[in-house]
CHARMM internal coordinates of N, CA and C (Angstrom, degrees):
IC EDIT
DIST 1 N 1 CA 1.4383
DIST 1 CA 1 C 1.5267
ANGL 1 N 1 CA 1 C 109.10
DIST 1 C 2 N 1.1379
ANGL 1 CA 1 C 2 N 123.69
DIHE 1 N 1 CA 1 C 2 N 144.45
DIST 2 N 2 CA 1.5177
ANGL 1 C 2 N 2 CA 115.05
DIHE 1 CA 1 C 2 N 2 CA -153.95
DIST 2 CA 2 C 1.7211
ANGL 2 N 2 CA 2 C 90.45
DIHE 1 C 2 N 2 CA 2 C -145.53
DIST 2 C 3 N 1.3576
ANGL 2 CA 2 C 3 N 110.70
DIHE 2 N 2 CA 2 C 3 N 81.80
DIST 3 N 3 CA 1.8248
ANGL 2 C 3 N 3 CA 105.43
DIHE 2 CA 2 C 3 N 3 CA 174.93
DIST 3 CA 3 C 1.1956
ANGL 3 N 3 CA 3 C 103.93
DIHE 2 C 3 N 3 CA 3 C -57.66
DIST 3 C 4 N 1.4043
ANGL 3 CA 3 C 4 N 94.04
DIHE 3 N 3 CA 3 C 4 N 151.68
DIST 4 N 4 CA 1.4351
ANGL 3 C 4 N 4 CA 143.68
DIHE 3 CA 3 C 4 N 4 CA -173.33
DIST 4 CA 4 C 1.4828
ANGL 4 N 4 CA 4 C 111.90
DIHE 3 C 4 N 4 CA 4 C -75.09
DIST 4 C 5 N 1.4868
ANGL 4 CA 4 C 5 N 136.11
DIHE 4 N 4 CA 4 C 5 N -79.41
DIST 5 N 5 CA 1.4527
ANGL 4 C 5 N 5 CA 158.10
DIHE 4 CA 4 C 5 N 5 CA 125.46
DIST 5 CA 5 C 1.5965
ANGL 5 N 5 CA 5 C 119.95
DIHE 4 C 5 N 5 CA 5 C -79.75
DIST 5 C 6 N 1.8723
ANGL 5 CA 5 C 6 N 82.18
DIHE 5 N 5 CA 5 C 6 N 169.68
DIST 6 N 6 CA 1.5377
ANGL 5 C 6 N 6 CA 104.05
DIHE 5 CA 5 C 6 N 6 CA -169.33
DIST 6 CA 6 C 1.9770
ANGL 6 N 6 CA 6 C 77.16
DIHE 5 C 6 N 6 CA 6 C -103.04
DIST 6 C 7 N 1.5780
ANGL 6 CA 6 C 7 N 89.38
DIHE 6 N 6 CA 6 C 7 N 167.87
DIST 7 N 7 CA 1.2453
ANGL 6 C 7 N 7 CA 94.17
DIHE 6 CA 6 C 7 N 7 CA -173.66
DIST 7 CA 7 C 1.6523
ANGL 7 N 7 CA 7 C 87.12
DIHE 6 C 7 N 7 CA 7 C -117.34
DIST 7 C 8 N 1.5717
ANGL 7 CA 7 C 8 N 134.68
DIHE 7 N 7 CA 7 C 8 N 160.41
DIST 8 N 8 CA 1.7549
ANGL 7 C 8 N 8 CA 117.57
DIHE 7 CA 7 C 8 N 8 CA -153.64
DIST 8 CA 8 C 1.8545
ANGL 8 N 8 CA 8 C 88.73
DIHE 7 C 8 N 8 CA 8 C -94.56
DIST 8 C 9 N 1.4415
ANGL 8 CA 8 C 9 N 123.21
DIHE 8 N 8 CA 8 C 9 N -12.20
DIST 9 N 9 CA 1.3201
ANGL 8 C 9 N 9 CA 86.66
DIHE 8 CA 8 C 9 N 9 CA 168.90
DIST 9 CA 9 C 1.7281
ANGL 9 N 9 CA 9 C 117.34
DIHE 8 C 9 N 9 CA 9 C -77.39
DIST 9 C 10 N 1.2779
ANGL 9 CA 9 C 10 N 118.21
DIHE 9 N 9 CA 9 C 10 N -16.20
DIST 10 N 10 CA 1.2838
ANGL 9 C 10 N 10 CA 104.40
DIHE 9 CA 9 C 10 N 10 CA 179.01
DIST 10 CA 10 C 1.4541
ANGL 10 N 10 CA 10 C 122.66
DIHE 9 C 10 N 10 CA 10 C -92.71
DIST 10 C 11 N 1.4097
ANGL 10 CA 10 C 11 N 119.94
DIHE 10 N 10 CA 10 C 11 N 42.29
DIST 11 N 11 CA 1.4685
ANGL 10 C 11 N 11 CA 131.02
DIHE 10 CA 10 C 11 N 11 CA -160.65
DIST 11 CA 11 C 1.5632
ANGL 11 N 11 CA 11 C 88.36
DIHE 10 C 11 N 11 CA 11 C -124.85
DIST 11 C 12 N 1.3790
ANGL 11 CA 11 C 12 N 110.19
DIHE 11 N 11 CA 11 C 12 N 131.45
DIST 12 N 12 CA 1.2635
ANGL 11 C 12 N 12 CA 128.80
DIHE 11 CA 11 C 12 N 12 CA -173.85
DIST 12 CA 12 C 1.6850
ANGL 12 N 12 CA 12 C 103.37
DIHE 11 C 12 N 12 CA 12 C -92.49
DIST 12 C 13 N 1.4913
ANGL 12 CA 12 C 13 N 114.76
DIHE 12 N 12 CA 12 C 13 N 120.56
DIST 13 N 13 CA 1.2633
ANGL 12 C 13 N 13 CA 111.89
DIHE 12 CA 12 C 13 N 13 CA -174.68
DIST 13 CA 13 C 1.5319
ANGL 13 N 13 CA 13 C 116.72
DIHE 12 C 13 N 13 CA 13 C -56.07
DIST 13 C 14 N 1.1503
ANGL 13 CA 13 C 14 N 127.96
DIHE 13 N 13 CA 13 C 14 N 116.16
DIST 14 N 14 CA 1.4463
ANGL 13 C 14 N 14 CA 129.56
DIHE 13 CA 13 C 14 N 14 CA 174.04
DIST 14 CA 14 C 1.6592
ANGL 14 N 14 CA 14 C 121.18
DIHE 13 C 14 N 14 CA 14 C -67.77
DIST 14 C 15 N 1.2897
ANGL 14 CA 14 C 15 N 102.74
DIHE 14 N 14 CA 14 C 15 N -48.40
DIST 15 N 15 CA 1.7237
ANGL 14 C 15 N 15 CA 102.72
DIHE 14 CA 14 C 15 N 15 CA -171.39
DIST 15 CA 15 C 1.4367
ANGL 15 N 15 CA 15 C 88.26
DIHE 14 C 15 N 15 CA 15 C -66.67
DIST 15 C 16 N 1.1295
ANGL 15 CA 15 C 16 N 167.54
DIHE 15 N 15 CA 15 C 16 N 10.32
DIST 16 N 16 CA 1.8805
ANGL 15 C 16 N 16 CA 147.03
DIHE 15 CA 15 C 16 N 16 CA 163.79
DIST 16 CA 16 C 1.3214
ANGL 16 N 16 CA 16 C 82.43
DIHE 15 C 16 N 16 CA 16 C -96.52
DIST 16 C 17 N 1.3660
ANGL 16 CA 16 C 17 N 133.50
DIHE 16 N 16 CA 16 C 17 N -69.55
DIST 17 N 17 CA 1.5540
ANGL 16 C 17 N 17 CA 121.28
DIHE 16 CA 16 C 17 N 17 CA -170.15
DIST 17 CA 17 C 1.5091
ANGL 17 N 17 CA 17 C 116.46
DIHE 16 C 17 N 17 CA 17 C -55.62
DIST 17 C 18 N 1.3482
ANGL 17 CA 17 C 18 N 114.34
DIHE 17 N 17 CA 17 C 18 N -39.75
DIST 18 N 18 CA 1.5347
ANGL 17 C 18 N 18 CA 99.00
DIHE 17 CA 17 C 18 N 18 CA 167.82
DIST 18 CA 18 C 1.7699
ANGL 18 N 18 CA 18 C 123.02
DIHE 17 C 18 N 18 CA 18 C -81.91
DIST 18 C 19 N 0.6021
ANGL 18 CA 18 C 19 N 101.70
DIHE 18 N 18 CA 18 C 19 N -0.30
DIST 19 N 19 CA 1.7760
ANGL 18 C 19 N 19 CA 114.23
DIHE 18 CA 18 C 19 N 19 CA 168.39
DIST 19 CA 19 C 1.6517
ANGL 19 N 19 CA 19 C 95.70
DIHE 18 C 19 N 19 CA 19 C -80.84
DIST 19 C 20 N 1.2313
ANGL 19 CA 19 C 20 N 115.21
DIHE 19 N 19 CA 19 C 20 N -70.56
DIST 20 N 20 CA 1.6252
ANGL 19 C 20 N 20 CA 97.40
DIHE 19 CA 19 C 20 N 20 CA -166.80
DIST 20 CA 20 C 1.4427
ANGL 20 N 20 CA 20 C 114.16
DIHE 19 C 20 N 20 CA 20 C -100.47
DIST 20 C 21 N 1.3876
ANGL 20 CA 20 C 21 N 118.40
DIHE 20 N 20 CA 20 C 21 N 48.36
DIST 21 N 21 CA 1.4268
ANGL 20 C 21 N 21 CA 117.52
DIHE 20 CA 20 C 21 N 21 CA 146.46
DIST 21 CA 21 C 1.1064
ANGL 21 N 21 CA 21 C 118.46
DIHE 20 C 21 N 21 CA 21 C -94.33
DIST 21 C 22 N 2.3046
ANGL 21 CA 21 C 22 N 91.70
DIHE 21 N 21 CA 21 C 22 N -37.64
DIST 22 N 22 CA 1.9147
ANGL 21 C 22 N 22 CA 95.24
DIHE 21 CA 21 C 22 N 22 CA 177.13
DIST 22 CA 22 C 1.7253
ANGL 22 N 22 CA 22 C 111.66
DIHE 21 C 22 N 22 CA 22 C -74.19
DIST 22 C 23 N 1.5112
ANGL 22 CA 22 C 23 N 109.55
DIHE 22 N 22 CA 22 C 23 N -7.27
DIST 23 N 23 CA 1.5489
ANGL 22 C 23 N 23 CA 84.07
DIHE 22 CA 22 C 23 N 23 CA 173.50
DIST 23 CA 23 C 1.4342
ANGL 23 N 23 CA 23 C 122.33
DIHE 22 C 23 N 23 CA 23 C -89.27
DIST 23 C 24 N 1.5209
ANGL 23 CA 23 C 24 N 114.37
DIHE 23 N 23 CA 23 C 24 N 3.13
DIST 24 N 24 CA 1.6448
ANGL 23 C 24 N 24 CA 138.65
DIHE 23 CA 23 C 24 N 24 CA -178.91
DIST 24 CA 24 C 1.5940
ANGL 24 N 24 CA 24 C 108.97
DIHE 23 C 24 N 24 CA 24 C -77.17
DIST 24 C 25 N 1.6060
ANGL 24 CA 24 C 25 N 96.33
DIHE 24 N 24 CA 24 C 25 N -43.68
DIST 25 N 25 CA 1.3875
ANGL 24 C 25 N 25 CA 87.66
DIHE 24 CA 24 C 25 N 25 CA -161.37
DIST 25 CA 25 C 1.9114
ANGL 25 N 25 CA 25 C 102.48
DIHE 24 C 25 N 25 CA 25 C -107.69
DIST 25 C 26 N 1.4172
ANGL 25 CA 25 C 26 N 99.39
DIHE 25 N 25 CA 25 C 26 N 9.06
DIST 26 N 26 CA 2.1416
ANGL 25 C 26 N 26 CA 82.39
DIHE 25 CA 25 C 26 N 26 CA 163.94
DIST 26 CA 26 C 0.9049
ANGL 26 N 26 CA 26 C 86.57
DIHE 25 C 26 N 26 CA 26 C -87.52
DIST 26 C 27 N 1.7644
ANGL 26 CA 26 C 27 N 84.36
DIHE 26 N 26 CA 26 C 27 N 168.59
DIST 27 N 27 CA 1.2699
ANGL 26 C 27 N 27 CA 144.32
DIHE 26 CA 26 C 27 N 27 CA 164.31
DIST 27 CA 27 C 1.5357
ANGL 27 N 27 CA 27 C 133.81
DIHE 26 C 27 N 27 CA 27 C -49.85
DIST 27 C 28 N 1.0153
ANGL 27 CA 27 C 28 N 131.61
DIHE 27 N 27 CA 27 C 28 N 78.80
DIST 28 N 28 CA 1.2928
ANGL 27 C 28 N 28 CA 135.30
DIHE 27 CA 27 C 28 N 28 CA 170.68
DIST 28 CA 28 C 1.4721
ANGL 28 N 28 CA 28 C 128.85
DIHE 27 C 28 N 28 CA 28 C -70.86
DIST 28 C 29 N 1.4300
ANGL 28 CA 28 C 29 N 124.56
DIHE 28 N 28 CA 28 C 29 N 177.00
DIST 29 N 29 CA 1.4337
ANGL 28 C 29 N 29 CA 121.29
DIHE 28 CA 28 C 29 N 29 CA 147.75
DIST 29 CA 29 C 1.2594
ANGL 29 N 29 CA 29 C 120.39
DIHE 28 C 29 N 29 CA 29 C -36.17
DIST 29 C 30 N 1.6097
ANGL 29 CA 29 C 30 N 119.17
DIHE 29 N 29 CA 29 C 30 N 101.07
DIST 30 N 30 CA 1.5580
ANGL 29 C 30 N 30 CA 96.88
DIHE 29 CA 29 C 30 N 30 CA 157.54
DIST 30 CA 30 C 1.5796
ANGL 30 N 30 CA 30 C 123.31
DIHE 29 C 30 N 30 CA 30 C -77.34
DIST 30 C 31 N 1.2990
ANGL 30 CA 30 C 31 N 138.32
DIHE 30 N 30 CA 30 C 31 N -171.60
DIST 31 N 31 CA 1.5787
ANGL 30 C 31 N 31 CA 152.44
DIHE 30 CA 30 C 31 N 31 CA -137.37
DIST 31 CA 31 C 1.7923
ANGL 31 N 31 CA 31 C 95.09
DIHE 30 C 31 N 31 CA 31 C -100.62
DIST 31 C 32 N 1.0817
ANGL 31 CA 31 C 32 N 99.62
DIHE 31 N 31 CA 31 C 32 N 122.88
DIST 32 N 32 CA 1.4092
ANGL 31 C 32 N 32 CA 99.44
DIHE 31 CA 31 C 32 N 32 CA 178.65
DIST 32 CA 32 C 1.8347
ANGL 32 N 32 CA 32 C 109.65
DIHE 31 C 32 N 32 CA 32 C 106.90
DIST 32 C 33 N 1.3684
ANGL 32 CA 32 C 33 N 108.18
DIHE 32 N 32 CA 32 C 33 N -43.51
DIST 33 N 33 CA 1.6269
ANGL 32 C 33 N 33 CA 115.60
DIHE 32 CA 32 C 33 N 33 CA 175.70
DIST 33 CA 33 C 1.4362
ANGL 33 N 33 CA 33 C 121.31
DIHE 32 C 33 N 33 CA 33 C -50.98
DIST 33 C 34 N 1.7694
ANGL 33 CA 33 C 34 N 102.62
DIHE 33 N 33 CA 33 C 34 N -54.77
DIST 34 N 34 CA 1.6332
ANGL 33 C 34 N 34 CA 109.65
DIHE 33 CA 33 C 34 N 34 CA 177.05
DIST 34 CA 34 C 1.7813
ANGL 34 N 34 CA 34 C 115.62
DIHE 33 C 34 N 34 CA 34 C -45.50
DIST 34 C 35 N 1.4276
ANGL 34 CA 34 C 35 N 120.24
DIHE 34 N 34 CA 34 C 35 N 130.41
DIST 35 N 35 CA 1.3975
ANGL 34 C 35 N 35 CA 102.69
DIHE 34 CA 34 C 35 N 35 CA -179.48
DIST 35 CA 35 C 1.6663
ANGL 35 N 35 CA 35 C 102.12
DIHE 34 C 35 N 35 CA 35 C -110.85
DIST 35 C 36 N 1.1065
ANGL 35 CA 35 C 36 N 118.56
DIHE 35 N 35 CA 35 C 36 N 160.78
DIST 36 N 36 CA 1.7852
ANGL 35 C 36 N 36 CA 109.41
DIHE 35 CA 35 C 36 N 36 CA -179.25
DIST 36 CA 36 C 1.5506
ANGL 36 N 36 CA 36 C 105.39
DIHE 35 C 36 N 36 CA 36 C -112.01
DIST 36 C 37 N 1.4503
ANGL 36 CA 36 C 37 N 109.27
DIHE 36 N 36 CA 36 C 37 N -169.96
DIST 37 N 37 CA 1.9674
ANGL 36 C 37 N 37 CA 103.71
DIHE 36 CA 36 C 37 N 37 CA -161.25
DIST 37 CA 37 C 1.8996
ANGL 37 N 37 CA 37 C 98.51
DIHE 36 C 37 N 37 CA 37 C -64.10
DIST 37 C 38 N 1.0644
ANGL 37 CA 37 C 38 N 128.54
DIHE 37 N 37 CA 37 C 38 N -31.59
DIST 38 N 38 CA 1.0053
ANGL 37 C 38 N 38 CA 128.58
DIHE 37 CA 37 C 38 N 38 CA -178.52
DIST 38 CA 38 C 1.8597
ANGL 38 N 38 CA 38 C 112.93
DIHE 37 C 38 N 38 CA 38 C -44.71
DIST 38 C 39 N 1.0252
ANGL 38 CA 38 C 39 N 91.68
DIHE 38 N 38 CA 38 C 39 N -66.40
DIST 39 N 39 CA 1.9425
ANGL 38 C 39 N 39 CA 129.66
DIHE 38 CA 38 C 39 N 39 CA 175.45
DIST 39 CA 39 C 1.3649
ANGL 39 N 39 CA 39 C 100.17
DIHE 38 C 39 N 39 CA 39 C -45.94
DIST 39 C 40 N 1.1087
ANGL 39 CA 39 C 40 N 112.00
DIHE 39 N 39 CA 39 C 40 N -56.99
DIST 40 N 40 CA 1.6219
ANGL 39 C 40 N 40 CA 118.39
DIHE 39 CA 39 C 40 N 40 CA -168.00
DIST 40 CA 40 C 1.6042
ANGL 40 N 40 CA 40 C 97.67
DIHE 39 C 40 N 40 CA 40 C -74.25
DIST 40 C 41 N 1.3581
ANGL 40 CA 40 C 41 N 139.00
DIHE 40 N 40 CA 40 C 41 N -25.81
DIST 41 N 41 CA 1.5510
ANGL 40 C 41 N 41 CA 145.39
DIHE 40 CA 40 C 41 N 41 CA 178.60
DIST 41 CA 41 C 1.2721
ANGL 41 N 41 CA 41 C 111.78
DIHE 40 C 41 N 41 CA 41 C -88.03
DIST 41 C 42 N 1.7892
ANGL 41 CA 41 C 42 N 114.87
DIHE 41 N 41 CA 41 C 42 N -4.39
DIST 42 N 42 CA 1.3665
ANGL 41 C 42 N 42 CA 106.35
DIHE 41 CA 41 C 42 N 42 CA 169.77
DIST 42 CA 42 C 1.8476
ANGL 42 N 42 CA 42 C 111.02
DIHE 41 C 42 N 42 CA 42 C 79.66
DIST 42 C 43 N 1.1056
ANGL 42 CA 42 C 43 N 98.05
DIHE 42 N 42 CA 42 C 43 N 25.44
DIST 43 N 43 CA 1.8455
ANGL 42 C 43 N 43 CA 108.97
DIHE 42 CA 42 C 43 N 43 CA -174.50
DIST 43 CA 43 C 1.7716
ANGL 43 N 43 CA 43 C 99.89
DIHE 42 C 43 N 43 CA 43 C -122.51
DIST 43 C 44 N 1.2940
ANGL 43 CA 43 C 44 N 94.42
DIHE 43 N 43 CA 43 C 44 N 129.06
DIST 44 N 44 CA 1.5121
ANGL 43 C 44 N 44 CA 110.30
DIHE 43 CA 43 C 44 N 44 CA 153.86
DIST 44 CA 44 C 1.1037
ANGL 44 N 44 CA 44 C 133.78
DIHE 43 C 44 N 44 CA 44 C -103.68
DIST 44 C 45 N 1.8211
ANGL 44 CA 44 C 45 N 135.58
DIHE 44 N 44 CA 44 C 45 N 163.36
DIST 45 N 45 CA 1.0792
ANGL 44 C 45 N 45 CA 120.91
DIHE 44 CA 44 C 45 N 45 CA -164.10
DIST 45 CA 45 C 1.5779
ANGL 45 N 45 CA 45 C 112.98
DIHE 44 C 45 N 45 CA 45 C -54.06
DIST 45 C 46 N 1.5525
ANGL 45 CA 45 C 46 N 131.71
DIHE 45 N 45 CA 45 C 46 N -24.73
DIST 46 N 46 CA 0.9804
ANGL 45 C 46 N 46 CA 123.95
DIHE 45 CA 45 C 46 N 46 CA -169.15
DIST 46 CA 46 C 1.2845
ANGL 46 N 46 CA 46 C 100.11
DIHE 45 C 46 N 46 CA 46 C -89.32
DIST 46 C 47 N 0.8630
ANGL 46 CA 46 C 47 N 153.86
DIHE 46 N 46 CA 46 C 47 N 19.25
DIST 47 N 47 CA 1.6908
ANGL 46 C 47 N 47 CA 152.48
DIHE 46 CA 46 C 47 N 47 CA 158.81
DIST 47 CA 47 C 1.6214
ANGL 47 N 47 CA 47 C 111.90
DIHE 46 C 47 N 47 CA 47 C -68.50
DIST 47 C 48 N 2.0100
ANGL 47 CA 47 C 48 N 96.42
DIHE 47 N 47 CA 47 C 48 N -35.15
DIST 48 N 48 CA 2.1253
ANGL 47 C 48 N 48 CA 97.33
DIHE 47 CA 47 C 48 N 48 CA -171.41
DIST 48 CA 48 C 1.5308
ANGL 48 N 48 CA 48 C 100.56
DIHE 47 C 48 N 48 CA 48 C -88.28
DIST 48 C 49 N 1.4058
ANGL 48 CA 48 C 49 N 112.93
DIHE 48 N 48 CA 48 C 49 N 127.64
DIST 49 N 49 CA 1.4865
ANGL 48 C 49 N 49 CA 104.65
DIHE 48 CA 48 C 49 N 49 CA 155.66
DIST 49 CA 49 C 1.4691
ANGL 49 N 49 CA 49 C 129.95
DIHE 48 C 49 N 49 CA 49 C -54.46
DIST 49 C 50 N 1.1645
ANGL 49 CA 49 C 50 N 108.30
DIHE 49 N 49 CA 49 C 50 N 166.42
DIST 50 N 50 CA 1.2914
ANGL 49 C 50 N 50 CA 111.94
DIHE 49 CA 49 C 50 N 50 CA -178.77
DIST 50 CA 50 C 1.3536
ANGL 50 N 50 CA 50 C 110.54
DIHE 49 C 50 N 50 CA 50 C -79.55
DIST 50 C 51 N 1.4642
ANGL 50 CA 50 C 51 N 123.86
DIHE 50 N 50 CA 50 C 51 N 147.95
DIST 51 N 51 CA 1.6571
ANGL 50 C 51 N 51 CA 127.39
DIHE 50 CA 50 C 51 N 51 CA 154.89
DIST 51 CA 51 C 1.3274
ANGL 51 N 51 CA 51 C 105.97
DIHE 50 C 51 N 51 CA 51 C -56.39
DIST 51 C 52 N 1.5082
ANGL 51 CA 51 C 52 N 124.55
DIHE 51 N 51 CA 51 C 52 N 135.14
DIST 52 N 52 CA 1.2256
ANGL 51 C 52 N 52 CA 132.42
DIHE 51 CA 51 C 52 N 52 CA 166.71
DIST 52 CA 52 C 1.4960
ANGL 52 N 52 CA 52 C 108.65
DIHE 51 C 52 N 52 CA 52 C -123.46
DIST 52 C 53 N 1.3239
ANGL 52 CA 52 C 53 N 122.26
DIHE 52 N 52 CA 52 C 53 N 31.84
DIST 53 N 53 CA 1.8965
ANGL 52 C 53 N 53 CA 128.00
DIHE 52 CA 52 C 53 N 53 CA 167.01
DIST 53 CA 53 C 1.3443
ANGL 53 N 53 CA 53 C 103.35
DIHE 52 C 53 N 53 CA 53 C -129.55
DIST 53 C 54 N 1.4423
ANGL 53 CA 53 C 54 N 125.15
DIHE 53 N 53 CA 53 C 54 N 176.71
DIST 54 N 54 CA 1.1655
ANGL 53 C 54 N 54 CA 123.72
DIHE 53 CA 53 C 54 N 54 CA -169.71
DIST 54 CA 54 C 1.5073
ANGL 54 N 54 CA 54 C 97.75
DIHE 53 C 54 N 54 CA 54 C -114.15
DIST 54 C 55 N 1.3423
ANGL 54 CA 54 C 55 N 117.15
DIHE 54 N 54 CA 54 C 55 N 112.36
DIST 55 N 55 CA 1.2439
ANGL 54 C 55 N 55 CA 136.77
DIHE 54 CA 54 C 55 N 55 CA -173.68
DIST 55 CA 55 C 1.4693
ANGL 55 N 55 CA 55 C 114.26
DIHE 54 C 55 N 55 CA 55 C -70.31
DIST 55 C 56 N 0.8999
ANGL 55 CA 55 C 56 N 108.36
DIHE 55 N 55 CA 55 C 56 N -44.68
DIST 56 N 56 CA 1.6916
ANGL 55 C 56 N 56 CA 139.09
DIHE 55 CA 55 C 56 N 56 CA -166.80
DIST 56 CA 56 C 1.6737
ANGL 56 N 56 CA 56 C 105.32
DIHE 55 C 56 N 56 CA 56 C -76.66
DIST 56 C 57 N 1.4660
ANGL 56 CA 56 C 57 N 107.40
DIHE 56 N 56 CA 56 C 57 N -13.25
DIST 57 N 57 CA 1.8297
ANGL 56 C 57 N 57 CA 93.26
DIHE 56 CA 56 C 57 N 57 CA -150.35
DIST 57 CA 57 C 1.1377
ANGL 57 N 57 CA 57 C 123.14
DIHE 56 C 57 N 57 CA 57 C -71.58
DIST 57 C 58 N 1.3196
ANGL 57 CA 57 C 58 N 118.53
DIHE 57 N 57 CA 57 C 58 N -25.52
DIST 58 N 58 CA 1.7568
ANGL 57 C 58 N 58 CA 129.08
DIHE 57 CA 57 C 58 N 58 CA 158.70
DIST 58 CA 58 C 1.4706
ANGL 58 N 58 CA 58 C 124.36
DIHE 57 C 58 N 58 CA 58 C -66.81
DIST 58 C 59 N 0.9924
ANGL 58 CA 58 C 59 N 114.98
DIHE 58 N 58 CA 58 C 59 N -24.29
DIST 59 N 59 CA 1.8779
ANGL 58 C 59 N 59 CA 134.88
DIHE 58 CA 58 C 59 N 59 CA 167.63
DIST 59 CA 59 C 1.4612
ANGL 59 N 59 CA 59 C 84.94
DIHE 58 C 59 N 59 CA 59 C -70.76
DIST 59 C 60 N 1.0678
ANGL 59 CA 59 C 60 N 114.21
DIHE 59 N 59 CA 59 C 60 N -97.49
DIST 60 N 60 CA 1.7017
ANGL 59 C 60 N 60 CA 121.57
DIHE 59 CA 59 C 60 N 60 CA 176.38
DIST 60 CA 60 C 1.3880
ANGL 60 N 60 CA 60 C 131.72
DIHE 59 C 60 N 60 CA 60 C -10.39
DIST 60 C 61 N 1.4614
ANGL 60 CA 60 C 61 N 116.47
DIHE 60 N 60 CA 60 C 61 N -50.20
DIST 61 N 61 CA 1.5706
ANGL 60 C 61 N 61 CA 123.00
DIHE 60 CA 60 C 61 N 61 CA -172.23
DIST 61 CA 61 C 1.3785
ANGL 61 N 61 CA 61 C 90.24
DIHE 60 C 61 N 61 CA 61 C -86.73
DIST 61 C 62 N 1.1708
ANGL 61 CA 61 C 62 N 146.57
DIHE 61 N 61 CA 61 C 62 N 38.98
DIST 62 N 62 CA 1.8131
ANGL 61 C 62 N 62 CA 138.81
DIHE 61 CA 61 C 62 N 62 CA 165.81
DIST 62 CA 62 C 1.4818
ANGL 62 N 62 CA 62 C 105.23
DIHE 61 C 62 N 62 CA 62 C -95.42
DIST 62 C 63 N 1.9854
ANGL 62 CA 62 C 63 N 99.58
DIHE 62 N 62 CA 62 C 63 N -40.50
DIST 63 N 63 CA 1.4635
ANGL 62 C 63 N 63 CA 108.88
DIHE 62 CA 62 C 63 N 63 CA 179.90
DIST 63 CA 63 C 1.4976
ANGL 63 N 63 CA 63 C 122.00
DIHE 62 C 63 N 63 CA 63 C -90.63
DIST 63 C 64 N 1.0007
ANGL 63 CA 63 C 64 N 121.71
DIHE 63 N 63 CA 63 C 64 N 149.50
DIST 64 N 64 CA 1.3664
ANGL 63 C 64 N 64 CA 141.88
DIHE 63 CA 63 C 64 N 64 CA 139.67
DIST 64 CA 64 C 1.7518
ANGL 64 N 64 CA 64 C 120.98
DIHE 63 C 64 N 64 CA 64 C -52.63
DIST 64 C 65 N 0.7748
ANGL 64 CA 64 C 65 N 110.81
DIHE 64 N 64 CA 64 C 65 N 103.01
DIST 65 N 65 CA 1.5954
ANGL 64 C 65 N 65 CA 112.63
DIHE 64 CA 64 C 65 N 65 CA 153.82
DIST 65 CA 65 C 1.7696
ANGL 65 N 65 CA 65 C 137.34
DIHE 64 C 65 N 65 CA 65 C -101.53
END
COOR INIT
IC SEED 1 N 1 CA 1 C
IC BUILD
């Protein structure tokens, strides 16, 4: 038996499925592109000094090591 027509309730809405395939398949940032406030100021890691106090030491003295 080989139907003839779709009847429109059994028609699968297209514009939601074609809306989010095209939002699947652009183009975004790839990995490495995004820059953060640092990046955007033109600073690399070697620009921040180092911490020279112990940041950690109250986090720290809870544990045992």
């Amino acid at each position: 038996m080989i139907p003839t027509r779709c009847s429109a309730t059994k028609r699968v809405p297209l514009p939601p499925a074609v809306i989010v395939c095209l939002a699947a398949c652009s183009e975004g940032p790839r990995p490495g592109e995004v820059l953060d406030g640092a990046g955007l100021a033109g600073r690399d890691a070697g620009s921040f000094p180092h911490a020279t106090e112990d940041c950690f030491h109250v986090i720290d003295s809870c544990l045992e090591f």
